[in-house]
C-alpha positions as CSV (number, residue, x, y, z in Angstrom):
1,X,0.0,0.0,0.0
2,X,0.7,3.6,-0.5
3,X,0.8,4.5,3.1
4,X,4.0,1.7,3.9
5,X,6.0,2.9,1.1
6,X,5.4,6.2,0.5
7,X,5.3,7.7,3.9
8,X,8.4,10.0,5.4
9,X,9.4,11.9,8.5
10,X,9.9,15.3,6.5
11,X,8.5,16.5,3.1
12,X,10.0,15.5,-0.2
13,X,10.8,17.8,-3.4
14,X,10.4,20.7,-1.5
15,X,12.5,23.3,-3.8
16,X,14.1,24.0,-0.6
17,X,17.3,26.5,-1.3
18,X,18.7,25.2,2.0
19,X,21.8,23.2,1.7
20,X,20.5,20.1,3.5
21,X,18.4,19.9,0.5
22,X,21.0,20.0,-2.2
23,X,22.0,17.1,-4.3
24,X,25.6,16.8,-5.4
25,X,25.2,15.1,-8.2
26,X,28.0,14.9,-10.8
27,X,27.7,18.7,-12.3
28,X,27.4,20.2,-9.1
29,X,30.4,18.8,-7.7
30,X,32.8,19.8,-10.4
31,X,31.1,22.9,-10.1
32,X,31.9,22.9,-6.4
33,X,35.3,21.8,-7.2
34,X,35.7,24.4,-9.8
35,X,34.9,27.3,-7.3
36,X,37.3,25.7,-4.8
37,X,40.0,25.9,-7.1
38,X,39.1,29.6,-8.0
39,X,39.3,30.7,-4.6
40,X,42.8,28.5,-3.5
41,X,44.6,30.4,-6.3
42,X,43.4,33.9,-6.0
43,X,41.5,34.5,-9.1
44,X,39.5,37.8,-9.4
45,X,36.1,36.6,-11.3
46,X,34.3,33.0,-11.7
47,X,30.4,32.6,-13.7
48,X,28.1,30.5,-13.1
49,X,26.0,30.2,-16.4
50,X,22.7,28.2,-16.5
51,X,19.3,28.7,-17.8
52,X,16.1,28.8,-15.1
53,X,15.9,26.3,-13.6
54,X,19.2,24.9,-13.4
55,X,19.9,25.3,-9.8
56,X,21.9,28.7,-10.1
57,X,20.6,29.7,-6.6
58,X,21.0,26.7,-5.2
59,X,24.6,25.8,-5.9
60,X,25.5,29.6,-4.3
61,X,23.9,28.8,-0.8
62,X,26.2,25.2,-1.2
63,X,29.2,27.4,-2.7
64,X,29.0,29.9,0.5
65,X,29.2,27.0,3.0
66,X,31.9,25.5,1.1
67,X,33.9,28.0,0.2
68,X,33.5,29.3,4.1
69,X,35.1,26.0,5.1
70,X,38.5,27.3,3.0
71,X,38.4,30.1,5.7
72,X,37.0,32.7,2.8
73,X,34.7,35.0,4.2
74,X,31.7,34.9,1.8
75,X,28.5,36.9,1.2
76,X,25.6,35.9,-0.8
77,X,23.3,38.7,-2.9
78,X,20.6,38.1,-5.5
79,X,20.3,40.7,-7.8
80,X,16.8,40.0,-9.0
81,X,14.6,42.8,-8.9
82,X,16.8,44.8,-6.5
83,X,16.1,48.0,-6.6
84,X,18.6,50.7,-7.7
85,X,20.7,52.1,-4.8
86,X,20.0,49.2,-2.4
87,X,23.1,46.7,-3.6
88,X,25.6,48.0,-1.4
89,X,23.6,48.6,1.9
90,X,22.3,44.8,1.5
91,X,25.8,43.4,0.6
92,X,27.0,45.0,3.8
93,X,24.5,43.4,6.3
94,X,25.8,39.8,4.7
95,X,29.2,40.7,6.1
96,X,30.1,39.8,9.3
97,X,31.6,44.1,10.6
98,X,31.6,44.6,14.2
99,X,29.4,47.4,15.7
100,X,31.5,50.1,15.4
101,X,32.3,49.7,11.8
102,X,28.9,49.6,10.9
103,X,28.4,53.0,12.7
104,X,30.9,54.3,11.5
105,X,30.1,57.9,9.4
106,X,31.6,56.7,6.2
107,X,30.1,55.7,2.4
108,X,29.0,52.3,2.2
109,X,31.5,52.1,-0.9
110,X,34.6,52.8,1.5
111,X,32.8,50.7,4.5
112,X,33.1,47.8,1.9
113,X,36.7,48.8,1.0
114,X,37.8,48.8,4.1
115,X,36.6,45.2,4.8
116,X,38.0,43.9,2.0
117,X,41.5,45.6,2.8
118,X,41.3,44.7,6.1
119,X,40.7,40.8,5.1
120,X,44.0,41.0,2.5
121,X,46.1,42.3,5.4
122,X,45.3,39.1,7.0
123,X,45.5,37.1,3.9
124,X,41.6,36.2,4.4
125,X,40.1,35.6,0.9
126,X,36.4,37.4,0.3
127,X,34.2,35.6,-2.0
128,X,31.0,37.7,-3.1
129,X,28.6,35.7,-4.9
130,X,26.1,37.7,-6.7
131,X,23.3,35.7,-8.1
132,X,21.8,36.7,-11.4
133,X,23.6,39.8,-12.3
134,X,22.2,39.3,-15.6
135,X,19.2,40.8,-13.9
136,X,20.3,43.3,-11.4
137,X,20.3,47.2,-11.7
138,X,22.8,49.3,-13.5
139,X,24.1,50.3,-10.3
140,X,25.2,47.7,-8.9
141,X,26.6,46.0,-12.4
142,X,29.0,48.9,-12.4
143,X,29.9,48.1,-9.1
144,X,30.8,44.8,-9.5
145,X,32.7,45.2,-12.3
146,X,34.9,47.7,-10.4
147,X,35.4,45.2,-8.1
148,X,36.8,43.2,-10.6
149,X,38.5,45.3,-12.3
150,X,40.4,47.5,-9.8
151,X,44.2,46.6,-9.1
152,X,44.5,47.8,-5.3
153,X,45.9,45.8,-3.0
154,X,42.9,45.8,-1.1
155,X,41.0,43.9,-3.9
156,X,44.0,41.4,-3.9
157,X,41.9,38.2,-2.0
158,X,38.6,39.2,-3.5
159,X,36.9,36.7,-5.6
160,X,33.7,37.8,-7.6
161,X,31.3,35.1,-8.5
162,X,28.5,36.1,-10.8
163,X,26.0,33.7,-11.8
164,X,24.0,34.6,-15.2
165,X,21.5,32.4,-18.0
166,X,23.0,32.3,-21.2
167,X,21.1,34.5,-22.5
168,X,21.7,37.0,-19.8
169,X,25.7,37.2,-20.6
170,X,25.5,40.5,-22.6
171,X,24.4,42.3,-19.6
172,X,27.0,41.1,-17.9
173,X,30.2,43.5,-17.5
174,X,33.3,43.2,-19.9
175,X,35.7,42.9,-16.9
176,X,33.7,40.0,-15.4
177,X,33.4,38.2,-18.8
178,X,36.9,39.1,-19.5
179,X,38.5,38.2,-16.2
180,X,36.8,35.1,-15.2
181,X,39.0,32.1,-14.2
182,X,36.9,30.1,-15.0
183,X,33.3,29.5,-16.8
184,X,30.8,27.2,-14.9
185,X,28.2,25.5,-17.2
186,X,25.2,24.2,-15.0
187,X,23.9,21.3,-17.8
188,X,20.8,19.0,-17.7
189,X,20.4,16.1,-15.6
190,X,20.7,12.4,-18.0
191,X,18.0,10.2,-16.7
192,X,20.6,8.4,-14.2
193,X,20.9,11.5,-12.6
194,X,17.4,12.1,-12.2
195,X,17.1,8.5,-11.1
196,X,19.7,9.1,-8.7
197,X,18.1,12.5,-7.4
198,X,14.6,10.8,-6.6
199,X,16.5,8.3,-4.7
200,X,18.4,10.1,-2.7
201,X,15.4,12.9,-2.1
202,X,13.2,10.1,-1.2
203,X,15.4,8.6,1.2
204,X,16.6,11.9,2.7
205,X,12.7,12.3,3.6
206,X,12.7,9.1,5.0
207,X,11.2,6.9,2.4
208,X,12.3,3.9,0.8
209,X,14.4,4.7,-2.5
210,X,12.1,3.0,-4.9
211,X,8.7,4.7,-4.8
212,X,8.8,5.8,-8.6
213,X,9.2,2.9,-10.9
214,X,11.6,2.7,-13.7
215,X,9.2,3.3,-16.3
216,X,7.9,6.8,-14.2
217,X,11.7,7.7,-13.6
218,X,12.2,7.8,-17.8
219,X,8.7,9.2,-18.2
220,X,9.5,12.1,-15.5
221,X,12.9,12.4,-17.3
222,X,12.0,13.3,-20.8
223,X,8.9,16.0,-19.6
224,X,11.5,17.4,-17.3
225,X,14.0,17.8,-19.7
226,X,16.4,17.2,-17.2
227,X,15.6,20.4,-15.3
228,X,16.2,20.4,-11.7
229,X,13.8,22.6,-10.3
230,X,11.1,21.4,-12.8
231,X,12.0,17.7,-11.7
232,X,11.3,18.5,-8.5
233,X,8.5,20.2,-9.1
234,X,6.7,17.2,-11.4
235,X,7.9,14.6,-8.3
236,X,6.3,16.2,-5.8
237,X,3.2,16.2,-7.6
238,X,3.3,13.1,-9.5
239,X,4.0,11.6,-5.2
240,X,0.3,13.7,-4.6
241,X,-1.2,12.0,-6.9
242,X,0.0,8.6,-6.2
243,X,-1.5,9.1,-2.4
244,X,-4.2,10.1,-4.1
245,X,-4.9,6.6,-5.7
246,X,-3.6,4.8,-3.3
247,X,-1.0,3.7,-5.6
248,X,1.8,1.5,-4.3
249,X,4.4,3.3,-5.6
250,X,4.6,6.3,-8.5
251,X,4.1,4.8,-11.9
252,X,4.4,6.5,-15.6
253,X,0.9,7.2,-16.1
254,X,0.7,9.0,-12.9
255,X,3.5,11.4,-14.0
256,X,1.9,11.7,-17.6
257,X,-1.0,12.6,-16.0
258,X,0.5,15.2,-13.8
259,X,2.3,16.5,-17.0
260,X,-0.7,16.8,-18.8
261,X,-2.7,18.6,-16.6
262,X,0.9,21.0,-15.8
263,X,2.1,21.3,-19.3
264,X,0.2,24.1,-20.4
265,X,1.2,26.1,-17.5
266,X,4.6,25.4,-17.6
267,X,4.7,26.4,-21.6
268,X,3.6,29.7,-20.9
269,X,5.5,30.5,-17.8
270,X,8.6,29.5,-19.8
271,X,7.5,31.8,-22.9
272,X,6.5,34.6,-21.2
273,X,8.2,34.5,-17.9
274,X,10.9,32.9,-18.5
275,X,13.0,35.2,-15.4
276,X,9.9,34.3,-12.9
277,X,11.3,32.3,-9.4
278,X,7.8,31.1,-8.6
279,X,6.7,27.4,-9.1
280,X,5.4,27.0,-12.4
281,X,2.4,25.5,-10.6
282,X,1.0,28.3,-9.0
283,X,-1.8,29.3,-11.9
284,X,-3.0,25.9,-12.0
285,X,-3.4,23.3,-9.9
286,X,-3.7,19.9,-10.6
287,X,-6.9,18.3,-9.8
288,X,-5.8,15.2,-7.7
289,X,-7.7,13.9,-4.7
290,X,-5.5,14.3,-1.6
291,X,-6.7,11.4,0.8
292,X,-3.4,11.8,3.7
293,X,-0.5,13.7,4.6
294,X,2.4,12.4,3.4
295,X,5.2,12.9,6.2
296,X,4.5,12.8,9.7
């Protein structure tokens, strides 16, 4: 029955950005590797380039944690829909500056400066991840590429790392294009990797590995298009509908018929909104019959 093998302690296919959540599957650990690398020999500039979906976001929450563990100090900012003039302020509240600092009566421009100076004199690197620059105001663009660009000493052990969509790369700046170590491409899963991702998801829940069949995890697969967060998205629904029917595990009609009732959604988000966070569920839900929670 449903209810013995599709049962778990904590909810599944959340979207969570939290890095409990994150699977490390072959892309993400070179990209890990990769950003590892940038920061152990003192390169200025890394990108990140993926389209929506990809798990841009994601691997920067993973990359702070990891990157933190090299003794970097790093701070996270999206860009999205800042609004012009705000960058700076918000990039200063994700550094860790005592009191006094923060009161101090200077601009935030030389506040920043003086962190990242201070961190060179004791051979700290800074790592300042800025997620989607493609889509972030002109002011804080121009910023970023002085960052990268200056030759101080101060800027010495500051890495920039700018994730963008490929079709977002014109807007990003010369000197970040120009100076980047290295260029990270976030790819598609291969239906092994999505395989993979559903088991480990559904055993970090606390479920048994196996609850979507072979013939769902290929179906699921193709639809997806090997996109993470739309993988997610279709397995937590395509799980919804299973405990709906009281299905003993998900099959690949279940997820055709998630699909189905999705797809029109999902074609228009992607055409029209194609820069949109939000689930791609959110206009429409699908009509399944919801009979029991599914985590305790």
């Amino acid at each position: 029955m449903v209810r013995d093998r599709l049962t778990f302690t904590d909810p599944p296919f959340t979207g969570s950005l939290e890095p409990e959540s994150f699977y490390c599957g072959a892309v993400q650990e070179e990209a890990l590797a990769r950003l590892e690398w940038v920061v152990e020999e003192r390169q200025r500039s890394c990108l990140v380039v993926g389209d929506s979906g990809m798990g841009k976001s994601h691997l920067a929450a993973v990359a702070a944690r990891r990157l933190g563990g090299l003794g970097a100090e790093v701070a996270v900012l999206s860009l999205r829909g800042l609004p012009t003039g705000e960058w700076l302020d918000l990039l200063l509240e994700r550094l860790p500056l005592d009191p006094l600092s923060r009161a101090e009566p200077l601009r935030a421009w030389q506040k920043l400066e003086n962190r990242l100076r201070e961190n060179a004199l004791m051979e700290r690197p800074t790592a300042l991840i800025f997620d989607d620059i493609d889509l972030g105001p002109a002011d804080a663009v121009e910023g970023i590429e002085r960052l990268v660009a200056a030759v101080e000493p101060r800027f010495s052990r500051t890495l920039v790392v700018a994730t963008a969509s490929p079709a977002g790369l014109a807007a990003v700046p010369a000197a970040v294009r120009r100076r980047a170590a290295v260029r990270i491409e976030l790819t598609p899963w291969s239906e092994a990797e999505v395989a993979a991702f559903l088991a480990h998801e559904l055993r970090r829940a606390g479920g048994v590995d196996d609850g979507f069949s072979p013939e769902a995890v290929a179906t699921l697969s193709r639809f997806a298009g090997g996109v993470p967060r739309t993988v997610v998205t279709l397995a937590r629904l395509a799980l919804v509908a299973a405990a709906g029917d009281a299905a003993e595990r998900v099959d690949a009609a279940t997820v055709e018929r998630v699909w189905r009732e999705l797809a029109p959604t999902w074609t228009d988000e992607r055409q029209h909104d194609d820069q949109a966070a939000a689930s791609p569920t959110a206009a429409q839900a699908p009509r399944f019959q919801v009979v029991r929670r599914l985590w305790d």
